[in-house]
MDAnalysis code that builds the backbone (N, CA, C; Angstrom):
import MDAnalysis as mda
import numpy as np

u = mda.Universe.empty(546, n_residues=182, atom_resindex=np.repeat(np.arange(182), 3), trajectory=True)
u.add_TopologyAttr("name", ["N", "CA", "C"] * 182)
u.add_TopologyAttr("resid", np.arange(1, 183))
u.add_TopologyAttr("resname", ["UNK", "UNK", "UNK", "UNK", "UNK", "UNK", "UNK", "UNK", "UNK", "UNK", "UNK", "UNK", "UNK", "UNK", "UNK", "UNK", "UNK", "UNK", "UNK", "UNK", "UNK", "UNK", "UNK", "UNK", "UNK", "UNK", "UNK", "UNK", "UNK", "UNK", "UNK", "UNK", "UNK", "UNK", "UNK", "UNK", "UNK", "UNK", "UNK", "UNK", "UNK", "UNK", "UNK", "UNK", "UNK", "UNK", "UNK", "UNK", "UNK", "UNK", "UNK", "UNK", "UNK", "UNK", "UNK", "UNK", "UNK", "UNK", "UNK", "UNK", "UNK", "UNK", "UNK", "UNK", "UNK", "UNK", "UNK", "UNK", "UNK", "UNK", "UNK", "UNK", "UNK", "UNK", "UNK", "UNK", "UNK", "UNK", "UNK", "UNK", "UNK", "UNK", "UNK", "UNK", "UNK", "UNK", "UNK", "UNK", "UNK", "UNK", "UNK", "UNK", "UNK", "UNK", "UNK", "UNK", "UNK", "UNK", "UNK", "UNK", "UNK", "UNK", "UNK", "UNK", "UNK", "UNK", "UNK", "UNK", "UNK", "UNK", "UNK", "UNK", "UNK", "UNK", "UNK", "UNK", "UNK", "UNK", "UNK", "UNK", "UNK", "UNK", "UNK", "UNK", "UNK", "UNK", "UNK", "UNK", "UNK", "UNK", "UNK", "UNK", "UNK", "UNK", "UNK", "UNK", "UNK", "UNK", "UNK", "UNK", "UNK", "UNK", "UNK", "UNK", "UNK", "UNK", "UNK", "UNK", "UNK", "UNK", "UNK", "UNK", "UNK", "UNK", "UNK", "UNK", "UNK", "UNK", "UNK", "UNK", "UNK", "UNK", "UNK", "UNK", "UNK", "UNK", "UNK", "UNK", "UNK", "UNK", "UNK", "UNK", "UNK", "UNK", "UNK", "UNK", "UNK", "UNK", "UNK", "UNK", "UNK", "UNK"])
u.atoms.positions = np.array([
    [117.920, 98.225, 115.879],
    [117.925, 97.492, 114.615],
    [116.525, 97.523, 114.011],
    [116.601, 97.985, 112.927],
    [114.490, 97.814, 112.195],
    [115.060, 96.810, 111.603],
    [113.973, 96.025, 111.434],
    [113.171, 95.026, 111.079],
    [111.958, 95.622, 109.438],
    [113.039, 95.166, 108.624],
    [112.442, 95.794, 106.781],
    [111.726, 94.402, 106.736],
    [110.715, 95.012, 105.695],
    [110.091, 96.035, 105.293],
    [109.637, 96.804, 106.095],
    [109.292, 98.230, 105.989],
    [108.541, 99.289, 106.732],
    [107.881, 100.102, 105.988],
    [106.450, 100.071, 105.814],
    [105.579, 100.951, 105.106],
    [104.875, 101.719, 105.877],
    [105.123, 103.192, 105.317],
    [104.599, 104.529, 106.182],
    [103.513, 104.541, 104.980],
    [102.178, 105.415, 105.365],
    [101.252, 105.812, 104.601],
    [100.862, 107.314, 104.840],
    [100.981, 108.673, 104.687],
    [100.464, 109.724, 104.970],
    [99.355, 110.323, 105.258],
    [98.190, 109.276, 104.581],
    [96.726, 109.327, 104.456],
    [96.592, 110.218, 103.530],
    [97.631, 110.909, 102.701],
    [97.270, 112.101, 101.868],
    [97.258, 111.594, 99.972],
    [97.945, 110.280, 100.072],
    [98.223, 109.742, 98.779],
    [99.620, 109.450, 98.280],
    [99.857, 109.357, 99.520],
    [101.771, 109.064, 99.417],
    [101.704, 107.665, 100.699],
    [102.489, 106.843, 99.871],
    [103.025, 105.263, 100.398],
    [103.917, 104.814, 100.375],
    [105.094, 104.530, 101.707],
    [106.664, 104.497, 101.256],
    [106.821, 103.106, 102.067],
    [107.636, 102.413, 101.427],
    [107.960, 101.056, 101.590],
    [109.326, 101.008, 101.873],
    [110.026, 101.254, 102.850],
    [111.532, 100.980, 103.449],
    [111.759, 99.508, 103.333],
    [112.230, 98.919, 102.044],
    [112.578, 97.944, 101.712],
    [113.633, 96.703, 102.274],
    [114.822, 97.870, 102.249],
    [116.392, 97.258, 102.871],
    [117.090, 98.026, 103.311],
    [118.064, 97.701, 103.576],
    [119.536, 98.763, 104.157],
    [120.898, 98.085, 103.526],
    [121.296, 98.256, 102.675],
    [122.589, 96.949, 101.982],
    [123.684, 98.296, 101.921],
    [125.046, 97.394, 102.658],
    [126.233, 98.106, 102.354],
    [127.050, 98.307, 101.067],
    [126.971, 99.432, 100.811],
    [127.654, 99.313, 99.175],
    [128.691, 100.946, 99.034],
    [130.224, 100.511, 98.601],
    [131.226, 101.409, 98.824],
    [131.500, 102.353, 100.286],
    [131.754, 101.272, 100.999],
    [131.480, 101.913, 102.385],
    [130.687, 102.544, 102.838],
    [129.882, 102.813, 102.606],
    [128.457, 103.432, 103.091],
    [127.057, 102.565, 103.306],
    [126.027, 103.318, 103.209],
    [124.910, 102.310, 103.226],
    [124.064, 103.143, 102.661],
    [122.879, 102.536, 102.001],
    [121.859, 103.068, 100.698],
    [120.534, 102.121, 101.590],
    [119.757, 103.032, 101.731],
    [118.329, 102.789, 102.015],
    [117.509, 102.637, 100.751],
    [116.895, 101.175, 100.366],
    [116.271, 101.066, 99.331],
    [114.492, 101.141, 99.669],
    [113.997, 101.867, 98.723],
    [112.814, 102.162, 98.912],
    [111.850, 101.711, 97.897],
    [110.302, 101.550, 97.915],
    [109.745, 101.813, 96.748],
    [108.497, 103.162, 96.854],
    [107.751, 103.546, 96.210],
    [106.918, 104.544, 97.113],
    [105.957, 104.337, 96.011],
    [104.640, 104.775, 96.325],
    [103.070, 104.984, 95.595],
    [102.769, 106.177, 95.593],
    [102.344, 107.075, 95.144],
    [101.809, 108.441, 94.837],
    [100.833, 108.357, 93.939],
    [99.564, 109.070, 94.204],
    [98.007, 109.294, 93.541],
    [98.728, 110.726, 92.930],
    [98.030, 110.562, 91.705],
    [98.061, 111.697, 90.768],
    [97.921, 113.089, 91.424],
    [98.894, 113.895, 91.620],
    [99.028, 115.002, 92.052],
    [99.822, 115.028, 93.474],
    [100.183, 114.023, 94.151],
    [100.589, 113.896, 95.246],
    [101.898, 114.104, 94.807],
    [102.556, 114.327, 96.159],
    [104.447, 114.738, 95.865],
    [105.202, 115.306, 97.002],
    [106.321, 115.638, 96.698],
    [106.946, 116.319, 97.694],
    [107.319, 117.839, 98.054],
    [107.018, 119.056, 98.517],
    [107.329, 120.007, 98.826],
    [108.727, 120.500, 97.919],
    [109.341, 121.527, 97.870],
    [110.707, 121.856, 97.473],
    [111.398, 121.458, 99.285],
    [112.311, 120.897, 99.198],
    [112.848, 120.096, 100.011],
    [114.822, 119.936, 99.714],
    [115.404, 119.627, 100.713],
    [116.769, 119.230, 100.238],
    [117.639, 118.605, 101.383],
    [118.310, 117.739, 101.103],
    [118.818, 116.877, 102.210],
    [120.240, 117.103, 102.221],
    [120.994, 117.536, 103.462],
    [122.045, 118.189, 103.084],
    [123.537, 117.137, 103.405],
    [122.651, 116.207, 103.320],
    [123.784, 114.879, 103.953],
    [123.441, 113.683, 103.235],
    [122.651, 113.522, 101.926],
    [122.333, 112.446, 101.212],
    [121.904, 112.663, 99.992],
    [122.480, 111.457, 98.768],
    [122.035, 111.507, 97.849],
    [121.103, 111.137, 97.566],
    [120.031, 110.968, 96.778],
    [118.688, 110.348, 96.735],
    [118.643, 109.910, 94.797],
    [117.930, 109.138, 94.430],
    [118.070, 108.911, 93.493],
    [116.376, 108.033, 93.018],
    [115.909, 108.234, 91.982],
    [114.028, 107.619, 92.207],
    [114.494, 106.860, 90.417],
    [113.233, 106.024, 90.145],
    [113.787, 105.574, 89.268],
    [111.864, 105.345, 88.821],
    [111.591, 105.521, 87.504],
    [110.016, 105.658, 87.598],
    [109.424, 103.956, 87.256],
    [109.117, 103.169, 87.881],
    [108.298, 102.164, 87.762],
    [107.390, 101.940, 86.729],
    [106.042, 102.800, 87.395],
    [105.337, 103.452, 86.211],
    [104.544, 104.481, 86.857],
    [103.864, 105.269, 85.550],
    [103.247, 106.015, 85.613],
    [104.081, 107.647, 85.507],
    [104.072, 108.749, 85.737],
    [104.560, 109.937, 85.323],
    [104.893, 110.848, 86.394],
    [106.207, 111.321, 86.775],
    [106.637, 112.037, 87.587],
    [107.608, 112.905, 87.149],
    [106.904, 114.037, 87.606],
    [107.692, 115.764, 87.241],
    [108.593, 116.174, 88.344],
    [109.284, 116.901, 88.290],
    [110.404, 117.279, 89.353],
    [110.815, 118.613, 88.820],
    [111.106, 119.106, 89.408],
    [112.004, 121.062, 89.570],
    [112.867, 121.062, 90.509],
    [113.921, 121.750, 89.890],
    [115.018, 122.224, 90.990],
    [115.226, 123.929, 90.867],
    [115.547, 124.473, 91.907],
    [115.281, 126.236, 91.934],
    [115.910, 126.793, 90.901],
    [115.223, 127.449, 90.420],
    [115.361, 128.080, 88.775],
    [115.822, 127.579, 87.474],
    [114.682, 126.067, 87.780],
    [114.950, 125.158, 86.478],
    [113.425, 125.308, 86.248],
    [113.541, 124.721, 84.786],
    [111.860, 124.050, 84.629],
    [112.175, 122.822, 84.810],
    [110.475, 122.692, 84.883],
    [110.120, 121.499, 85.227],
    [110.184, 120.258, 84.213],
    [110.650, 119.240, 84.660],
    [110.813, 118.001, 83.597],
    [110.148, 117.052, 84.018],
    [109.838, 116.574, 83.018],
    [108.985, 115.329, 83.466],
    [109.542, 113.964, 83.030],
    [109.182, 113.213, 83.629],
    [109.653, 111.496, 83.248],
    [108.704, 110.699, 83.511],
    [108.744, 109.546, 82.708],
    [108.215, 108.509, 82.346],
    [108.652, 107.282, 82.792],
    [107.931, 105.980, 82.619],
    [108.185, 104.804, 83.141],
    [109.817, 104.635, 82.582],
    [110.283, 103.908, 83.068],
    [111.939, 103.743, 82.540],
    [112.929, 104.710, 83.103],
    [112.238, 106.096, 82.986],
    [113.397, 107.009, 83.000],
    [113.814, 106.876, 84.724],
    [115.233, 108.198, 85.159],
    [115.420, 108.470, 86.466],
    [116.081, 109.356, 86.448],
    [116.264, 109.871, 87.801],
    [116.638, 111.102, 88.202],
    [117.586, 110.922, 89.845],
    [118.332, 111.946, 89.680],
    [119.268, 111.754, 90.980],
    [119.943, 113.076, 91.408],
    [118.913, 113.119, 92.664],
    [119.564, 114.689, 93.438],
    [120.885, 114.157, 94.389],
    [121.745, 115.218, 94.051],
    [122.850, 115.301, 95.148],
    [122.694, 115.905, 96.305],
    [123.197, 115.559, 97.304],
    [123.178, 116.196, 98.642],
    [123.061, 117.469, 98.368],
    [122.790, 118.346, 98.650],
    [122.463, 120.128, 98.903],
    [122.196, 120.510, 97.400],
    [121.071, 119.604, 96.823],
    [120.791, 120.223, 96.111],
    [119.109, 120.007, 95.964],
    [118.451, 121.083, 96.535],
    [117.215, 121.594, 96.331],
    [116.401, 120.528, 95.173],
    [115.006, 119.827, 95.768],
    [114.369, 119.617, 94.456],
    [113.046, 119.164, 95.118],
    [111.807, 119.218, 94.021],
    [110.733, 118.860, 94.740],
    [109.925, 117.477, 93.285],
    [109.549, 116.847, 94.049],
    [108.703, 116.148, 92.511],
    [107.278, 115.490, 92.905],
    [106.598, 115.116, 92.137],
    [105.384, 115.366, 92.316],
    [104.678, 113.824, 91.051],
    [103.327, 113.901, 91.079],
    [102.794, 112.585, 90.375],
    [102.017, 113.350, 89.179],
    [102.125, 113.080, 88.250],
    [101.902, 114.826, 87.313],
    [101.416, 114.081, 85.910],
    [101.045, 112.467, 86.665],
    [99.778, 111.770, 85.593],
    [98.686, 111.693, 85.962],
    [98.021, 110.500, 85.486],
    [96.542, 109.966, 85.304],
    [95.741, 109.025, 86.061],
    [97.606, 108.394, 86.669],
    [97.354, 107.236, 87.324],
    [98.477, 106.730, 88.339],
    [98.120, 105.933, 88.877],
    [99.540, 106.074, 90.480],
    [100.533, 106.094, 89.683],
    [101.759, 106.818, 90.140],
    [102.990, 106.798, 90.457],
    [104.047, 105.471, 91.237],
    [104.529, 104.676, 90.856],
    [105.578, 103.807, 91.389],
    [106.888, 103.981, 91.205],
    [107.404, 104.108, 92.469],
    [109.022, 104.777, 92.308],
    [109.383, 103.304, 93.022],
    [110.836, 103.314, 92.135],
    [111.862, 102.942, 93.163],
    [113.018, 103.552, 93.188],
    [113.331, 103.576, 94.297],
    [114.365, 104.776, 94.722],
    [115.090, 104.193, 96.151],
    [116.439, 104.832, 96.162],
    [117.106, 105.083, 97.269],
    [118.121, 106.066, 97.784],
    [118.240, 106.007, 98.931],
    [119.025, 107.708, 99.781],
    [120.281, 106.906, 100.145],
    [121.155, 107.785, 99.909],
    [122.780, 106.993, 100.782],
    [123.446, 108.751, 101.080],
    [123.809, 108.078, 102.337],
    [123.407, 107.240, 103.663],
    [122.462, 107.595, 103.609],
    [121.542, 106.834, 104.224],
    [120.550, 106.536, 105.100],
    [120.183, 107.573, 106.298],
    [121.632, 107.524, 106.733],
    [121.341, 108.468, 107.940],
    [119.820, 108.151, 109.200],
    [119.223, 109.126, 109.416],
    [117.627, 109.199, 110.197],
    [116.697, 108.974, 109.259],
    [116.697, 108.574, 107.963],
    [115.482, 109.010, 107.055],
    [114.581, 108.119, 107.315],
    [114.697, 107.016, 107.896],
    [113.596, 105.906, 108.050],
    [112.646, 106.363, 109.331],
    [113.136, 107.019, 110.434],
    [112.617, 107.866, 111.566],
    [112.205, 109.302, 111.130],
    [112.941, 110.379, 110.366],
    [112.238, 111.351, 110.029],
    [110.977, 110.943, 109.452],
    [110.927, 110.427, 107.957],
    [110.102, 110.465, 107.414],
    [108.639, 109.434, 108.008],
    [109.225, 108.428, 108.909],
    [107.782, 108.012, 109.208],
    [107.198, 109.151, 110.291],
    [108.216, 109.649, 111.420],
    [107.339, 111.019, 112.005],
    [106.756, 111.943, 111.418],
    [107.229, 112.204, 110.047],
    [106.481, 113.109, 109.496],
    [105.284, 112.144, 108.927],
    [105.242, 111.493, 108.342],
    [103.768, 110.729, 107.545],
    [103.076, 110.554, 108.891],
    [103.624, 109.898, 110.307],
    [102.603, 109.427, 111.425],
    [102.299, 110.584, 111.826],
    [102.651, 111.878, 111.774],
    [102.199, 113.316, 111.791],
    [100.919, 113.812, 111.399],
    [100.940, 113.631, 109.706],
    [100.434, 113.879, 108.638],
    [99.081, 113.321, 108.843],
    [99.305, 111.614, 109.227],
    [98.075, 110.795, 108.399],
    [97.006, 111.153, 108.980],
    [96.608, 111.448, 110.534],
    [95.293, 112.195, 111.011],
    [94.876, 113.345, 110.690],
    [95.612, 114.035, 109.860],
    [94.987, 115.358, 109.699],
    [94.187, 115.545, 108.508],
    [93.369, 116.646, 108.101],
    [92.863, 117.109, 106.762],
    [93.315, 117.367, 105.475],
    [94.941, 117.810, 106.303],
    [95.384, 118.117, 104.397],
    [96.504, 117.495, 104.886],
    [97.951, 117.610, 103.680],
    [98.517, 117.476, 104.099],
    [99.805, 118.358, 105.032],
    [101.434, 117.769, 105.372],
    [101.637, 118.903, 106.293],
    [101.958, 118.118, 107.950],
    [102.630, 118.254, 108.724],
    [102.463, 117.519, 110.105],
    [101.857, 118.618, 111.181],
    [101.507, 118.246, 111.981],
    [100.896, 119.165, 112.929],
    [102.071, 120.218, 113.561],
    [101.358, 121.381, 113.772],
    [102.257, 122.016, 114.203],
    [103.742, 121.947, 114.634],
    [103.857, 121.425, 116.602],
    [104.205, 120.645, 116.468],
    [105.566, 120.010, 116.831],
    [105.050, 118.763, 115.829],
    [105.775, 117.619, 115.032],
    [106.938, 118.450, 113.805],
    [105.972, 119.225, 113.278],
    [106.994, 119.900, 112.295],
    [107.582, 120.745, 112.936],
    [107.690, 121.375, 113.841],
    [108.444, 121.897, 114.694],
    [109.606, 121.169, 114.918],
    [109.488, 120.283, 115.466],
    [110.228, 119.283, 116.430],
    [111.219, 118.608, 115.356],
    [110.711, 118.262, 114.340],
    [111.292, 117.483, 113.235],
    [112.238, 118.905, 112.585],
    [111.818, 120.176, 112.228],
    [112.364, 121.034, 111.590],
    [113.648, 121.442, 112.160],
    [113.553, 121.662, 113.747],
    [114.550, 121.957, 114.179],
    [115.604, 121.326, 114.810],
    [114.808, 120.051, 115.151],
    [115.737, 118.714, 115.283],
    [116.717, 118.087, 114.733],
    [116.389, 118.162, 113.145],
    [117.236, 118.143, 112.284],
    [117.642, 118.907, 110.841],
    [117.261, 119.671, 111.404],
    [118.279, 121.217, 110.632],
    [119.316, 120.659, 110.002],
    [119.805, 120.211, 110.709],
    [121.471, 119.705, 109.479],
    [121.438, 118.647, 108.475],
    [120.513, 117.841, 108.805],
    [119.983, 117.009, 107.844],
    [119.000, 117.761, 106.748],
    [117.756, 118.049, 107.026],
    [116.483, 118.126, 106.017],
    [116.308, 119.334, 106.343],
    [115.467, 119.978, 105.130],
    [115.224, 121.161, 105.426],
    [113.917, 121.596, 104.100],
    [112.764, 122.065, 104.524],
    [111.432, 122.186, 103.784],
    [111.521, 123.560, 103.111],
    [112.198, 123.914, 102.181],
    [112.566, 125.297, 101.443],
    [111.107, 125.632, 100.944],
    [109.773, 124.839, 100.991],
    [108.537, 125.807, 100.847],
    [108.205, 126.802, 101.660],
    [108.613, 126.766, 102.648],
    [108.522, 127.364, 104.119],
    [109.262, 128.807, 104.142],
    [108.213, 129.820, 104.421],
    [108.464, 130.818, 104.033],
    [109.697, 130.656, 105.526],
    [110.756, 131.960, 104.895],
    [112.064, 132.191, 105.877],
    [111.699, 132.742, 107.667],
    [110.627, 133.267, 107.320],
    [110.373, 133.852, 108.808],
    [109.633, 132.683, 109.349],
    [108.860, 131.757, 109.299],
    [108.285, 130.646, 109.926],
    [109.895, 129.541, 110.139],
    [110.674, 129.562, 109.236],
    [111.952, 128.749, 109.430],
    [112.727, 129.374, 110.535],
    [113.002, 131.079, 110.359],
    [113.560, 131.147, 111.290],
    [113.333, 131.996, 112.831],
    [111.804, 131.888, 112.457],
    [111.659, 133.032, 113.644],
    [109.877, 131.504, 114.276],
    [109.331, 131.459, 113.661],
    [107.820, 130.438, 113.951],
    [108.406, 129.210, 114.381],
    [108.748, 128.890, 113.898],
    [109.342, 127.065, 114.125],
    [110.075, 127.379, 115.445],
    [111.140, 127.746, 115.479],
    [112.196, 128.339, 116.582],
    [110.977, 128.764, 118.106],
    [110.258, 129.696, 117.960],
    [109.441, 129.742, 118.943],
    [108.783, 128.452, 119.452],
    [108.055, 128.203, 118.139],
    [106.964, 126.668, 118.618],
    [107.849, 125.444, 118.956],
    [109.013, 125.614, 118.716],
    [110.165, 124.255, 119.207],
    [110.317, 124.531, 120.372],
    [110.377, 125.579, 121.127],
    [110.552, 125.769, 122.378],
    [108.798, 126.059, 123.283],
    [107.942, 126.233, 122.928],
    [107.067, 126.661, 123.486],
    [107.005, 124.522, 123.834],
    [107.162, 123.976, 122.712],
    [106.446, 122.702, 122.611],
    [107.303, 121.860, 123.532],
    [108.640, 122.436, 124.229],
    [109.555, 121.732, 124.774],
    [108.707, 121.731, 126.539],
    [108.810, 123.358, 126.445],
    [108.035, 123.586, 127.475],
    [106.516, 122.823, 128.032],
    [105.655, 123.061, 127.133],
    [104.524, 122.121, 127.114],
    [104.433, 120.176, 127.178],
    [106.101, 120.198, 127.219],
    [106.475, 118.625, 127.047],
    [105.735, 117.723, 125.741],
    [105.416, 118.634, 124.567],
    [104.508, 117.957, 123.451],
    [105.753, 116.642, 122.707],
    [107.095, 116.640, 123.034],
    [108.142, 116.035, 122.747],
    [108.647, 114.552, 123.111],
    [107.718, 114.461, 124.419],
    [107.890, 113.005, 124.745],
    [107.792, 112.004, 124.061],
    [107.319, 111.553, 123.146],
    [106.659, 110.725, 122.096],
    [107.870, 110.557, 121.557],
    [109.180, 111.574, 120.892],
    [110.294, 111.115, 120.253],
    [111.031, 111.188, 121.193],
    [111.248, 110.811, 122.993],
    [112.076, 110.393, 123.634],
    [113.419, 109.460, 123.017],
    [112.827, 108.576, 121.723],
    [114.073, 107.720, 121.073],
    [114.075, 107.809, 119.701],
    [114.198, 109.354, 119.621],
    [114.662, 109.952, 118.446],
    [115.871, 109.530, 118.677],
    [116.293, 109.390, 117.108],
    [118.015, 109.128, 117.203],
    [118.353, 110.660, 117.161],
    [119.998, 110.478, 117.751],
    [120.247, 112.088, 117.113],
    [120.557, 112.817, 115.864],
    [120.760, 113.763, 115.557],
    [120.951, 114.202, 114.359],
    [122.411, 114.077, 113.905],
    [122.453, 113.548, 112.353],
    [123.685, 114.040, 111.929],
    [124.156, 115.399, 111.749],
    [125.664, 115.825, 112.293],
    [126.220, 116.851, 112.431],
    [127.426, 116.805, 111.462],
])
């Protein structure tokens, strides 16, 4: 059972606030809010088991989906990706970014995404350590999936380093990973 609120920080300029979990049309919707510094954002990315939906607070956020342009929105406006559908967005003002947003289901996203930010936040750029993104990439394949990532690191790099890292026991740490949705 978590215990909301839950705020992950990346150290890179991204701040996510796991708000609630409320049942609505048989399902359940993870409500969020998030912070982003001007230029901060998300990878091209796509969740193949959840809708996601952001809603702009304030400040200015751009988004693309594969072989669209890019649109931008403003305080007021929103936007809502469907499950398997590709999109990346980003902070593409002057001044923070405040989203509120939520994913239904829920699914792992409150455990993926803080492994990836508790990944992230020690390092130089952003990105999780080897790895972690390993572990997370192939762990849940059926869920999330990082479409920046060139195809041979997806399917030939990751695949190696998931197993080299099994071997090396670098995996213990998510002993209570939940499992993946299938």
């Amino acid at each position: 059972m978590l215990n909301f609120p839950i705020t992950i920080d990346n150290g890179h300029g991204e701040i996510l606030c796991f708000k609630e979990l409320v049942q609505e049309n048989d399902t359940d919707k993870l409500i969020m809010e998030s912070r982003l510094l001007p230029g901060c954002g998300q990878l091209m990315h796509v969740h193949f088991k959840q809708d996601e939906h952001f809603q702009i607070v304030k400040g200015v956020m751009s988004f693309q989906t594969p072989g669209n342009n890019i649109i931008r929105l403003t305080e007021g406006m929103s936007v809502s990706f469907l499950r398997n559908q590709p999109h990346r967005f980003w902070n593409s003002g002057k001044e923070d970014l405040v989203l509120s947003s939520w994913i239904s289901p829920a699914h792992n996203t409150v455990f993926f995404l803080s492994a990836l930010y508790a990944s992230e936040k020690p390092r130089k750029k952003a990105g999780p350590a080897l790895f972690d993104g390993a572990y997370l990439t192939m762990k849940y394949k059926s869920e999330y999936a990082n479409l920046s990532m060139p195809e041979s690191a997806t399917n030939l790099i990751m695949p190696i380093t998931y197993f080299l890292g099994k071997l090396l026991g670098k995996y213990r740490k998510f002993n209570t990973a939940p499992e993946p949705v299938k």
